[in-house]
C-alpha positions in Angstrom: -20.0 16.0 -35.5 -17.6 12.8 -36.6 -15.1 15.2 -35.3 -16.2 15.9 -32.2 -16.7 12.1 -31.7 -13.5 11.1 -32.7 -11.9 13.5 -29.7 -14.4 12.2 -27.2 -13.5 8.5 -27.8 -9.6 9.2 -28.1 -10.0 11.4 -24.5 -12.0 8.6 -23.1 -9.6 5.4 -24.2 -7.0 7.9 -22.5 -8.7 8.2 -19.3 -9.1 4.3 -19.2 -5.2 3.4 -20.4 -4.7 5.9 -17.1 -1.6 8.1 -18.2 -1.5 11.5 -20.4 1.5 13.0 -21.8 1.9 16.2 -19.2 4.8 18.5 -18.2 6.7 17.5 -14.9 8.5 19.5 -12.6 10.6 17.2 -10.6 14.2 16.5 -8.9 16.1 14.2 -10.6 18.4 12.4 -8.7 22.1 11.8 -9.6 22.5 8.7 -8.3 25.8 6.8 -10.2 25.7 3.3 -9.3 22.3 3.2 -7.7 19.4 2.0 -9.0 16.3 5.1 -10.3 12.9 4.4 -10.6 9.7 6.1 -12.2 7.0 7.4 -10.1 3.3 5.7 -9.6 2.5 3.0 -11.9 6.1 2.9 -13.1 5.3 6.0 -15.2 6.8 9.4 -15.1 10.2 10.7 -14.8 12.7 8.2 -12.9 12.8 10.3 -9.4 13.3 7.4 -7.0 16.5 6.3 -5.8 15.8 1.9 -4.9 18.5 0.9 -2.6 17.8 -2.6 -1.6 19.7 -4.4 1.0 19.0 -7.7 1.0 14.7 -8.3 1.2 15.0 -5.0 2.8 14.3 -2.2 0.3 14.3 1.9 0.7 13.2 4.3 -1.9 14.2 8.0 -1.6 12.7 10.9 -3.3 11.6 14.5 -2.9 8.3 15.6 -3.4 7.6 17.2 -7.2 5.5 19.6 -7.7 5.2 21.2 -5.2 6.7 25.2 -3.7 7.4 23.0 -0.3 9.6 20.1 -1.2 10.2 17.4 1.2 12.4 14.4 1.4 10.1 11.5 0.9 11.4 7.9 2.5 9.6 4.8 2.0 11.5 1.8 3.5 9.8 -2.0 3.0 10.8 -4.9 5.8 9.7 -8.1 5.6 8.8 -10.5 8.1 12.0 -11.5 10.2 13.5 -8.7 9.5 14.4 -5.4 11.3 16.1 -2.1 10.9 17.2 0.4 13.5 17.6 4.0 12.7 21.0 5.2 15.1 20.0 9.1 14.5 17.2 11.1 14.1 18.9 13.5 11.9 20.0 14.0 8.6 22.4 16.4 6.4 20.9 18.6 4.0 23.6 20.0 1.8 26.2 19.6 5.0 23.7 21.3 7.5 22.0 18.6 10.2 18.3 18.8 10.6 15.6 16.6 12.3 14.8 13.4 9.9 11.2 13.5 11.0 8.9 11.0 12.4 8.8 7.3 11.1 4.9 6.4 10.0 3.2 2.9 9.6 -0.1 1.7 9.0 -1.7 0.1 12.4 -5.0 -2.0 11.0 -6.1 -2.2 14.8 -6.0 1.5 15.1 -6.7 1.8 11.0 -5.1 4.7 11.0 -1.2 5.7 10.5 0.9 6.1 13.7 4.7 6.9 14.8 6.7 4.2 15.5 11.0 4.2 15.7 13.6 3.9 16.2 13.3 0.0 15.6 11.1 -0.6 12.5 10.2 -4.3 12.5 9.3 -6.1 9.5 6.2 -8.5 8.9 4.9 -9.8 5.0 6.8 -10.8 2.7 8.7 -9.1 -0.3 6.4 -8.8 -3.0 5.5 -6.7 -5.5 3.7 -3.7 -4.3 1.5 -2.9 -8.0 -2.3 -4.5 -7.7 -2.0 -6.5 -4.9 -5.5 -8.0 -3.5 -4.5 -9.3 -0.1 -1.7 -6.0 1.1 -1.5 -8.3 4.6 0.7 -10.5 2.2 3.3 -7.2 1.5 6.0 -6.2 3.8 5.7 -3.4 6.3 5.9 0.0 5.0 7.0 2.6 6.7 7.2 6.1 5.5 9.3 9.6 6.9 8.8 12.8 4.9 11.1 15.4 6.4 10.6 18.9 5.1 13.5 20.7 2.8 14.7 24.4 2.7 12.5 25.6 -0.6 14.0 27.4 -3.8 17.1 24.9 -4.3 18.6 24.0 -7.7 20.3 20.6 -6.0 20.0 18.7 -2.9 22.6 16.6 -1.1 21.3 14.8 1.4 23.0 12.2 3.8 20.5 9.9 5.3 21.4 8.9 8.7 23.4 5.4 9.5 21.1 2.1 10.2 21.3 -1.4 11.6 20.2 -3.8 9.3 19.1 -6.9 11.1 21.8 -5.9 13.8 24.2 -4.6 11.4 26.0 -1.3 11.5 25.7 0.0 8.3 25.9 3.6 6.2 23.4 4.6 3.8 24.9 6.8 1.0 25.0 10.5 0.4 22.1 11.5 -2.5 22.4 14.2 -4.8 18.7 15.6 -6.4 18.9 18.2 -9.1 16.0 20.1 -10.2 14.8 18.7 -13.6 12.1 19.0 -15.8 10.3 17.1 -18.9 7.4 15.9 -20.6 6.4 12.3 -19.3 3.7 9.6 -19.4 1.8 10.6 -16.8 -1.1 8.4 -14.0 -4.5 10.0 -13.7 -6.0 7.0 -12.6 -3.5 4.4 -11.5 
């Protein structure tokens, strides 16, 4: 019985510190020079690829997990700022296919809607983790664009941008397929 009480209290002070030690099937990317990034909560594998410009910040990713990856986008503008996206395709190892549309939240509507090209910022830059009051954070937007399934790597060339009226290029991304055994949210 002391046993069986020992397992129920370590499972339980598990489920409250919120991550488990699990296998994780992911795409890692290869990303020299840029800056990686875990998944929720900070924990997992580092599978995002941050590229900040300025207050403005994107984070790129596919989808783990999962027998239909997709190219996940998340880009964060502040208030006063404003970014322009100059196509609406992208390469996926050197072939061109639709990017997808661009989501935000509306609170009028409550409900996420299509917006684009131009993606204005409102908020400010803050940290996104446990945030009380999210009309404080910047505008997210979001674009998740399907990928051809079965791949070992991806290479994928996001489209060019104006940044605040600026012309510029955002780099080629290379993703690898990858797995491990990581700390892992169940409740974060």
């Amino acid at each position: 019985m002391g046993r069986m009480i020992r397992v129920i209290l370590i499972a339980a002070a598990g489920m409250l510190a919120g991550c488990v030690m699990a296998p994780v099937h992911y795409y890692e990317p290869v990303a020299p020079g840029y800056k990686t990034i875990g998944g929720p909560c900070g924990a997992g594998p580092e599978d995002r690829v941050l590229l900040e410009y300025g207050d403005i910040t994107l984070q790129v990713s596919i989808e783990r997990e999962t027998d239909r990856p997709a190219l996940l986008i998340g880009i964060d503008i502040p208030d006063g700022h404003v970014v322009t996206l100059l196509s609406d395709q992208l390469s996926i190892n050197g072939e061109s296919r639709d990017l997808g549309p661009v989501r935000t939240w509306n609170p009028v509507q409550a409900a996420m809607v299509i917006v684009g090209p131009e993606l204005v910022g409102s908020g400010e830059k803050k940290f996104r983790w446990i945030v009380s009051d999210t009309s404080v954070l910047p505008r997210h937007f979001t674009i998740e664009t399907p990928l051809p399934p079965g791949l070992e790597v991806y290479r994928i060339q996001l489209p060019a941008v104006l940044l605040d009226g600026e012309p510029t290029g955002l780099p080629e991304l290379t993703f690898r397929k990858a797995s491990g055994v990581f700390s892992t949210p169940i409740n974060c």
